[in-house]
N, C-alpha and C positions, 0 to 999 in steps of 0.2 A: 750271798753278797747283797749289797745296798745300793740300789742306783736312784738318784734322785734325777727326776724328767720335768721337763716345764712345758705349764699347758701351753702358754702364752707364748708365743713362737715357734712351736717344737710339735704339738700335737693340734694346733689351733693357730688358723690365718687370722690378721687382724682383721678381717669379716666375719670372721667366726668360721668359716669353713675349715674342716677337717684336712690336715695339712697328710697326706696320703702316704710318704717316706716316713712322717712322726709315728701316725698310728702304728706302721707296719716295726718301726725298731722298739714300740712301746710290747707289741705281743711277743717279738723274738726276746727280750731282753727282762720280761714276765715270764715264759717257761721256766728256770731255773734259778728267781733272784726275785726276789722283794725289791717292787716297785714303787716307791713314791714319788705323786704329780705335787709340784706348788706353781704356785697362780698368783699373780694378783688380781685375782675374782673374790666374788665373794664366796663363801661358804656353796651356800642356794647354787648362784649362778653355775660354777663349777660342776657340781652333783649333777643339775640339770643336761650340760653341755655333755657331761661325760657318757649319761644315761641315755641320751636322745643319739649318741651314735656310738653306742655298741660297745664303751669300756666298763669291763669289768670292777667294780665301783670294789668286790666281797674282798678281793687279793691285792689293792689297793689304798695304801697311806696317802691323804687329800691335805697337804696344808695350804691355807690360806695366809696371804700376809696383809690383805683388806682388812684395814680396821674400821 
């Protein structure tokens, strides 16, 4: 299955802090299903945020809608 997650509320407080119920339905809901995060980040920003606390970026579809 296909589950599409947003970083922006979901896995990410608008401080940027690591929203803790996000990350934890992002890993449960990655064991058996293709995961894709969209943002309104940029590309960079995104990658960065993802990489700097612990998601998995390899089993991960990133779209941005930042133009």
């Amino acid at each position: 299955m296909n589950i599409l997650v947003a970083l922006d509320g979901v896995l990410s407080s608008e401080s940027g802090e690591p929203i803790r119920a996000g990350v934890q339905l992002y890993y449960a809901l990655n064991i058996n299903n293709r995961v894709a995060i969209m943002t309104k980040r940029t590309q960079e920003d995104a990658k960065q945020w993802l990489m700097s606390h612990g998601i998995d970026r390899k089993s991960t579809r990133l779209n941005s809608s930042h133009t």
